[in-house]
N, C-alpha and C positions, 0 to 999 in steps of 0.2 A: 576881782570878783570871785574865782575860783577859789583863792585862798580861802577868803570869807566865806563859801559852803563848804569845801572839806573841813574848816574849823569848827564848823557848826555840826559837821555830820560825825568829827572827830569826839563833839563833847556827849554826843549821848545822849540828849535832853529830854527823852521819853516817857511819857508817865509811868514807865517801869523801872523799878530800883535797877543800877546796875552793880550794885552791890549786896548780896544778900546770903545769907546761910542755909535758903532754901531750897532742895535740888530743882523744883519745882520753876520757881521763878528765876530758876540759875538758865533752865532749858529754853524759858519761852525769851529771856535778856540773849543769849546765844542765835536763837534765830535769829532777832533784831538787830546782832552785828550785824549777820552775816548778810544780811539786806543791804544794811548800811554801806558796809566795806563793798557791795558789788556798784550800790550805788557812784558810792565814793570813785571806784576805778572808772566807773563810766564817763565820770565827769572829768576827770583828773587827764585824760587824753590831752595833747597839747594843741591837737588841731581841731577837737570837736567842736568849737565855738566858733571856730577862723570859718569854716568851710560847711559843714555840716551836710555833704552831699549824701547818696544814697550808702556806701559804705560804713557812712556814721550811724545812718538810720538802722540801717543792719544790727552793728554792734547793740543798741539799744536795744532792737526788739529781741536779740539774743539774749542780754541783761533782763529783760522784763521776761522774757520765758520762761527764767530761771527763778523770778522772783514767785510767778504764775504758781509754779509747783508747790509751794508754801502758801500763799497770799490772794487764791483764786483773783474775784473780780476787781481785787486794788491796782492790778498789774496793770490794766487799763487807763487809769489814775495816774498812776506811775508814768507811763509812756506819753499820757497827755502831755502833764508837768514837761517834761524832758522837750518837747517838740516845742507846746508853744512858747517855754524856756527863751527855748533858741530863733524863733519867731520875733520875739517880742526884745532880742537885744539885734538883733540886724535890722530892726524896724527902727531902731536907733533911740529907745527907753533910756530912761537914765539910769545906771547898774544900781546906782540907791536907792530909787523906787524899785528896781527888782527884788534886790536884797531882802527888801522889807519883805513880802511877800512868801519869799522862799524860806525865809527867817521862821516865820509864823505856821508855815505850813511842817514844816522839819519837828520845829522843836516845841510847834505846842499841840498838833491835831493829827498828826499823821500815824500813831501806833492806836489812837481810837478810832481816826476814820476806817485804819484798816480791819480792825475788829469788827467794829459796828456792819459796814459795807457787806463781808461777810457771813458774819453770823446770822444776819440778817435773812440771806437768802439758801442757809444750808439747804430746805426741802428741797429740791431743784426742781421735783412737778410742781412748784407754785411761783408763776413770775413773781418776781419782785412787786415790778408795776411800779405807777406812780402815786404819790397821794388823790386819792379819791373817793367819794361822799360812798358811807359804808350805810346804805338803808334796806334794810329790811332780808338782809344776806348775813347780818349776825350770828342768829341761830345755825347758822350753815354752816360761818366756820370754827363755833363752837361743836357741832356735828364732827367735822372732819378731825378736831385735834381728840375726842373722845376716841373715834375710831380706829385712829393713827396707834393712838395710846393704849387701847385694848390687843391692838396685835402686836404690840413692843410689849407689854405685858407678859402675852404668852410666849413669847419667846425668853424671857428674861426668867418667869415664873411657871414653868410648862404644869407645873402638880399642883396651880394652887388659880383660884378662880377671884378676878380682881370685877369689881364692881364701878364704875362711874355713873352716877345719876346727874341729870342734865335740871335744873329746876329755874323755870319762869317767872319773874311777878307779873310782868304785863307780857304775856307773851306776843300781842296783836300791836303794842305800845311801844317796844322799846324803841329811845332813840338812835337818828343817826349821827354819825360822827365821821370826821375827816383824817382819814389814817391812809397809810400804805396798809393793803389787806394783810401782806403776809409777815407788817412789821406786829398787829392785835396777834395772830396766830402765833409767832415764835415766842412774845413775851407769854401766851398761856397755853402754850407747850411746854414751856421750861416749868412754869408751878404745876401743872399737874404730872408730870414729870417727876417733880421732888415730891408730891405729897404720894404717886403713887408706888415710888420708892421705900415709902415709909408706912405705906396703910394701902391694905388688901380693900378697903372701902371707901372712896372718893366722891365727891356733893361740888358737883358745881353752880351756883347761884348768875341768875343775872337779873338785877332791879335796878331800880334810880334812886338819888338823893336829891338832896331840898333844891342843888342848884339845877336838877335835872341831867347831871351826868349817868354817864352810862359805870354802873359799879359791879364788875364780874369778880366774885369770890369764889377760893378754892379750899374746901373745909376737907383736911384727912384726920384721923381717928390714931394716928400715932403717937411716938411717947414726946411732940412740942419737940422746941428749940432746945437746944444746950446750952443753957448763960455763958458759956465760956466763949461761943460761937457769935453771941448776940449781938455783941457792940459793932461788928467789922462782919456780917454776913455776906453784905452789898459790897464789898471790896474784893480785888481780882488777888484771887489764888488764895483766898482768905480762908475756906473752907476747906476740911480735910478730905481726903481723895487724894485719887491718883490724877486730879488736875493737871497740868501743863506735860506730863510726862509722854504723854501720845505723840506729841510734838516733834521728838525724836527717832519714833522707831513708826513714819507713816509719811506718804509724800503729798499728804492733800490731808487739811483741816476736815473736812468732808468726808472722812476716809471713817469707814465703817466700827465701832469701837464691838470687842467679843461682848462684852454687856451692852445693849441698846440704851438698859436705862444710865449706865456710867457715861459721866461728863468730866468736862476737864477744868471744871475751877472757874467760869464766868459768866455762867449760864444767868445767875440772879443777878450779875452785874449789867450785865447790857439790856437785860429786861428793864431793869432800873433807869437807867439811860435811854432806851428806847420810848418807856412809858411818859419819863418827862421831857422828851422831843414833845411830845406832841400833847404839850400843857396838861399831861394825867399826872398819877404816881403808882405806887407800889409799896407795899408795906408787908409785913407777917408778923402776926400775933400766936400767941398761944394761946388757947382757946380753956376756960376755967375747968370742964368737964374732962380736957385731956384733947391732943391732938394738938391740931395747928390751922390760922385763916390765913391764908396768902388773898391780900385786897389788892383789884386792879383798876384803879379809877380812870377814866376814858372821858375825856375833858370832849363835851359834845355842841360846845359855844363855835357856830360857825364863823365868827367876828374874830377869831384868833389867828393870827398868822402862825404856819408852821412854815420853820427853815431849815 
């Protein structure tokens, strides 16, 4: 069985190229060995599986500390994996139903869940929390990512005075929907983020459509999309910047960038994935008069399972 996960953890199976010409995606494939290769040793022990007494546990939570520094709340994750691992073959499982399991978890969800898990909760004054009925506390934390974003502003643009207008169709009306609060806040931090990058003047809308979802628009007055940009926007490290390079020279994803408004390359992509967790979408048009809409549809059908 040991063979069978350092093979697995040997091939790389990541949704990151690990081949690539990019220095970029050269930086963030490098951390992802080096997780791997810590993992790898952890497992690789001859007696971790035989025994697994408090010295084993030790060595893990030493591996997972080290992951921490990189990977905040996946380390968690990580350490679970690892214990009930070894739980669930002294319980006397059979290693092919393990297999399966660890198989799937390695090489098809684990460099998203670790993103996603994370990114998710960078503000750190805003719990995470769990998914729960968002009614009538919308406006509030379209409030808080305005405000956030006015004083990243000024620090980013100290000589120049940036504008966001909040605008209501039904402001008594809107619906509720079933989100993690701070997973609606991060995907529309990140577009008003980009649009107020790009435009000293910012409109953010919130109305409904025919099925009654909740559809928050982010209109800026800059020069639109680059067509060259267009096709692959929503893709990781797709965008130019200084993306994944932070990665290298900072010990926490978390960790402060000299431009607040500079990101590192995945900011629209997890918004993308976060949005369609929970049966919405995301989209950005260019807008005919000039500028850009970043559309945040919010699937407000309580009859939906979210997983």
């Amino acid at each position: 069985m040991l063979q069978s996960i350092l093979s697995l953890l040997e091939s790389n199976q990541l949704l990151l190229p690990t081949t690539t010409s990019s220095p970029q995606l050269k930086n963030i494939s490098k951390t992802y060995d080096s997780t791997l290769q810590r993992i790898s040793n952890v497992l690789s022990s001859p007696t971790l599986l035989q025994r697994y007494n408090n010295q084993d546990k030790s060595a893990i939570n030493k591996a997972v500390k080290e992951v921490l520094t990189r990977h905040s709340a996946s380390g968690s994750t990580i350490e679970w994996l690892f214990e009930h691992s070894c739980e669930r073959l002294r319980m006397g499982e059979r290693r092919e139903d393990f297999d399966i399991g660890f198989e799937e978890f390695i090489s098809g969800h684990y460099s998203l869940l670790l993103l996603c898990d994370h990114y998710s909760g960078l503000h750190g004054k805003f719990k995470r929390g769990a998914v729960r009925l968002v009614d009538g506390d919308v406006v509030e934390l379209v409030n808080d990512v305005r405000d956030e974003m006015l004083f990243l502003a000024a620090v980013a643009f100290p000589d120049k005075v940036v504008e966001i207008e909040i605008q209501e169709e039904q402001p008594d009306h809107l619906p509720a929907f079933y989100m993690v609060p701070s997973a609606f806040r991060y995907v529309l931090m990140e577009l008003v983020k980009n649009a107020v990058s790009k435009s000293l003047r910012v409109r953010i809308t919130l109305e409904t459509d025919e099925s009654s979802d909740l559809i928050v628009k982010v209109h800026d007055t800059g020069g639109g999309i680059d067509p060259s940009i267009r096709h692959g926007m929503f893709e990781f490290g797709h965008l130019r910047g200084k993306q994944y390079d932070r990665l290298d020279v900072q010990t926490s994803y978390a960790a402060p960038p000299s431009d607040p408004l500079e990101g590192i390359g995945i900011g629209l992509s997890l918004s993308k994935i976060l949005a369609k967790k929970y049966h919405g979408d995301l989209s950005i048009e260019n807008n005919d008069e000039g500028g850009a809409t970043a559309t945040f549809r919010v699937c407000t059908n309580g009859n939906v399972i979210i997983i």
